[in-house]
C-alpha positions as CSV (number, residue, x, y, z in Angstrom):
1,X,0.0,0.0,0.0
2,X,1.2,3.8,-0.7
3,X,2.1,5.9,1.7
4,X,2.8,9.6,2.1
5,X,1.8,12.3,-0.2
6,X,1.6,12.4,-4.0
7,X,1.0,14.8,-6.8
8,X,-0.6,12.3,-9.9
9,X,1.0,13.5,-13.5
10,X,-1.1,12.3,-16.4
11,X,-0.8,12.5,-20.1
12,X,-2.6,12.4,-23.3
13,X,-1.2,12.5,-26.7
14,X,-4.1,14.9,-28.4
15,X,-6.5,17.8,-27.1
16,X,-9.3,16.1,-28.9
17,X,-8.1,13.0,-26.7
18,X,-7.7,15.0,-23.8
19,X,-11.1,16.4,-24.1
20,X,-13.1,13.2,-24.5
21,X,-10.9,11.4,-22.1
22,X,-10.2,8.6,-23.9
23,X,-6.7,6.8,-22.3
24,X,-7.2,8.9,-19.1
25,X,-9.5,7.3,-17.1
26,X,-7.0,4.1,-17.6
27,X,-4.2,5.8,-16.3
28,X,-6.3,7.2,-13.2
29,X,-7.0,3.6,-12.2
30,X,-3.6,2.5,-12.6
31,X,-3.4,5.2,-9.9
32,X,-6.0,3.9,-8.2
33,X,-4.6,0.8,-8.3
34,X,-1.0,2.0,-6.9
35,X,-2.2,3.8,-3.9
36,X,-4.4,0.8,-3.2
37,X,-5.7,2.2,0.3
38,X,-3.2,3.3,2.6
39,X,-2.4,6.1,4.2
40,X,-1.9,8.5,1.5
41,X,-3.0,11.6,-0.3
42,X,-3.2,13.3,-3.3
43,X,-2.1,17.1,-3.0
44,X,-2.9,17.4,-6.9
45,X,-3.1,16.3,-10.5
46,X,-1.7,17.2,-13.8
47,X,-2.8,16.7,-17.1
48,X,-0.6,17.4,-20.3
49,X,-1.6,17.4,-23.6
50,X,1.2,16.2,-25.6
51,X,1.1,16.4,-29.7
52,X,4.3,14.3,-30.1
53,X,5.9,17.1,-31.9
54,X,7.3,19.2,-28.8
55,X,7.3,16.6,-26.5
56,X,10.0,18.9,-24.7
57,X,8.2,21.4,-24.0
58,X,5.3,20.1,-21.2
59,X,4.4,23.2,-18.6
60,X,2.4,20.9,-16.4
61,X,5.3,18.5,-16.2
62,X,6.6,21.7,-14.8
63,X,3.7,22.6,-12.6
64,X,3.5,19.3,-10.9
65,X,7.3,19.3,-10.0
66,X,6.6,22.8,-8.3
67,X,3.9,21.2,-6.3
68,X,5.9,18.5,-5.2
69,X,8.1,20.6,-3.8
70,X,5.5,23.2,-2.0
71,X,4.1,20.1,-0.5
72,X,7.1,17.8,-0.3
73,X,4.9,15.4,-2.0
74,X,6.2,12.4,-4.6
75,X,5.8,12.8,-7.8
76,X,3.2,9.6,-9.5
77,X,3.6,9.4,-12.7
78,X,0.4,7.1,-14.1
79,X,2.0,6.7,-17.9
80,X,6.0,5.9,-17.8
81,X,6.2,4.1,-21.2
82,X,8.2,5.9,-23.8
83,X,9.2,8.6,-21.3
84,X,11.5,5.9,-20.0
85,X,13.2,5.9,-23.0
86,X,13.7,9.6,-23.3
87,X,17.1,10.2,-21.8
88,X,16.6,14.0,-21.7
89,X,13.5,13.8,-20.0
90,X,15.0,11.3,-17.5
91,X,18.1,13.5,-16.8
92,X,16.0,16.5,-16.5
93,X,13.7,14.8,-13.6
94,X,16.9,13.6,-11.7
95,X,18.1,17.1,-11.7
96,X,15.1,18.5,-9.9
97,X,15.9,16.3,-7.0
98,X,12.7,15.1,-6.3
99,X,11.3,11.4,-5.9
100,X,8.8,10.0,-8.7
101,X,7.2,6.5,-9.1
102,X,5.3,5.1,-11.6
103,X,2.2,3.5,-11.7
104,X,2.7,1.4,-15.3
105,X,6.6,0.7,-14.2
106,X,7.5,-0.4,-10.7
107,X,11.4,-0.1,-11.6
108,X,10.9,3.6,-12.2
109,X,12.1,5.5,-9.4
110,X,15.1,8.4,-8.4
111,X,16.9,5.0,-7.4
112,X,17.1,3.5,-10.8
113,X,17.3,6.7,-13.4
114,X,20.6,6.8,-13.4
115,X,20.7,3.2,-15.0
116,X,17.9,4.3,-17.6
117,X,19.6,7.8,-18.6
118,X,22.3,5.8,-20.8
119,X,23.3,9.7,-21.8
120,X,24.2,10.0,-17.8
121,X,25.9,7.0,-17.8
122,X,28.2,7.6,-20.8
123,X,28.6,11.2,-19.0
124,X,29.8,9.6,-15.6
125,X,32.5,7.4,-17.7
126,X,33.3,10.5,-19.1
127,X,33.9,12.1,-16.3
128,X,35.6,9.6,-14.7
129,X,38.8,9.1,-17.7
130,X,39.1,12.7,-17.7
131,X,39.7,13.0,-13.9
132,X,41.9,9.9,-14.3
133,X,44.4,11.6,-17.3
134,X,44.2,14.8,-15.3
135,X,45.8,12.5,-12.4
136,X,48.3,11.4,-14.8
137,X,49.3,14.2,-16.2
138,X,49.6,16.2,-12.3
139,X,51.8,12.9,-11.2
140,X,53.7,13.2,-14.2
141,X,54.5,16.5,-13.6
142,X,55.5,16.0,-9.9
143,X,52.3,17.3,-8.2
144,X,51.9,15.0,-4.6
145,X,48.5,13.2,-4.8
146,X,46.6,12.5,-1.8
147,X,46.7,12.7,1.8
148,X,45.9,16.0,4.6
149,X,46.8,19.7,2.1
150,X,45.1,21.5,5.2
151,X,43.0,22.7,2.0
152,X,40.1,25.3,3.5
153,X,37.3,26.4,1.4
154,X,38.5,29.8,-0.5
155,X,35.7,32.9,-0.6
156,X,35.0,32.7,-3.4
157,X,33.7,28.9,-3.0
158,X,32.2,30.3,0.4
159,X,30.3,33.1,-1.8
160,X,29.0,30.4,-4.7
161,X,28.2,28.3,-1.8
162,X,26.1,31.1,0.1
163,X,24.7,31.8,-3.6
164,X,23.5,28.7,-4.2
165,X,21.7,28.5,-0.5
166,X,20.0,32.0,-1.3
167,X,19.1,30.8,-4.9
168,X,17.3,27.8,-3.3
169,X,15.6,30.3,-0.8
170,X,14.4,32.4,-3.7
171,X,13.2,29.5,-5.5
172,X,10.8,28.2,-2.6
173,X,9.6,31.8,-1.9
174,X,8.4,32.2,-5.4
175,X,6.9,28.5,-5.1
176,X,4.7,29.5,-2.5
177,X,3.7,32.8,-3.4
178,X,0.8,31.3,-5.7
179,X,-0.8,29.7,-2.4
180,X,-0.2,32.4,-0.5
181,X,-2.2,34.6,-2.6
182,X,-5.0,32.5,-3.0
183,X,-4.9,32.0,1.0
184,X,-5.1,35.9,1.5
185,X,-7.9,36.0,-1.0
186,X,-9.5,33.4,0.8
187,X,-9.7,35.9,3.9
188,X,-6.3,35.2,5.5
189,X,-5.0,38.7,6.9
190,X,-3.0,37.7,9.7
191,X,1.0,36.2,9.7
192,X,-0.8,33.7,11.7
193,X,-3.6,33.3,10.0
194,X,-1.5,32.5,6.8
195,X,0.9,30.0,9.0
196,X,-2.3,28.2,9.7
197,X,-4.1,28.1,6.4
198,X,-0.3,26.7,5.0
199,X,-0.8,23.9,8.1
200,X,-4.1,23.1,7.2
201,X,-3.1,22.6,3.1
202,X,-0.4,20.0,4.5
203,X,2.1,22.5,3.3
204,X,5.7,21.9,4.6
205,X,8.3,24.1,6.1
206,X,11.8,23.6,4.0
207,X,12.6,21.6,6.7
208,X,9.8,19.5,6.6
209,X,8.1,21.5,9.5
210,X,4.8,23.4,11.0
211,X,4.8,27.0,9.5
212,X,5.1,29.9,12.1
213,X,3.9,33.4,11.9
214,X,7.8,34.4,11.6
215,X,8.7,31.9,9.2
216,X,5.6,33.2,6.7
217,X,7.1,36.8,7.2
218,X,10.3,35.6,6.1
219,X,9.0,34.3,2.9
220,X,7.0,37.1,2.2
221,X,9.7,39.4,2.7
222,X,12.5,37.1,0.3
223,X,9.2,36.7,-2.3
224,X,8.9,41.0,-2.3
């Protein structure tokens, strides 16, 4: 049985398909079928229309990936098939960090996309003989390899580092600026008020936490 929460990303290959829901219903009960009771829930669904001639382009791909990350929820993705065989596609999902599963493959997960992305595996081998020469060619020149350099972290890798902290920061502010607004419109004035309404929508903390009157003030602040 599933457990934990899940945002369900469907697809169809037409609009005229997508309208009449033909092939969609399916792929809700293999959802169906894949949460089989449990203590789960569904914190929303996706539905892209796909014409097989942009297949790169899919905004609710997009969308769902946000909402997985507002609600640190797994992405479930109810149609796998040829998407397993697109190695861009594959790459791009392991890059967003977050976990997926598959309703029509139970060997698709963040565990195993490495071993599917045969473009990422050919990258890591690259990787790996370049480092190697790069060894070579230091030993060769006399360079010491290995053991305690007393090597500290420079500024300017503390300032990426800080960067990339604040871009994260940024990112998750402008994620939860959408709910935010609809809570206010729902009547929400109140720092606490907000905190509460983002409790009550199951809404995480970046730490996986309750949301507190100053942490919504924080976030409003960074999303100004």
């Amino acid at each position: 049985m599933a457990q934990g929460k899940f945002v369900v990303y469907t697809r169809v290959s037409t609009k005229r398909q997508g309208d009449s829901g033909l092939g969609l219903e399916a792929q809700r009960q293999a959802v169906a079928v894949y949460l089989n009771g449990g203590d789960w829930q569904v914190c929303g669904e996706f539905t892209e229309t796909e014409s097989g001639k942009s297949d790169t382009n899919r905004p609710q791909l997009q969308a769902a990936i946000k909402a997985c990350r507002i609600y640190g929820a797994k992405l479930l993705i109810a149609k796998f098939d040829r998407l397993s065989r697109d190695a861009g596609f594959l790459l791009g999902l392991e890059k967003t960090g977050i976990e997926f599963v598959a309703a029509d493959n139970p060997h698709a997960n963040r565990m195993t996309i490495g071993i599917m992305a045969v473009v990422a595996d050919e990258e890591r081998r690259t990787i790996s003989t370049r480092t190697k020469a790069a060894l070579q060619a230091a030993k060769a020149r006399g360079v010491r390899l290995g053991g305690d350099r007393g090597v500290t972290l420079s500024a300017e890798s503390k300032a990426k580092g800080t960067a990339v902290l604040k871009a994260k920061a940024n990112d998750r502010a402008s994620d939860l600026s959408g709910i935010i607004e609809e809570i206010k419109g729902s009547g929400a004035v109140s720092l606490r008020e907000i905190a509460a309404a983002l409790n009550a929508r199951s809404v995480p903390t970046a730490r996986g936490g309750l949301w507190s009157a100053v942490q919504v003030s924080r976030i409003l602040k960074r999303a100004a």
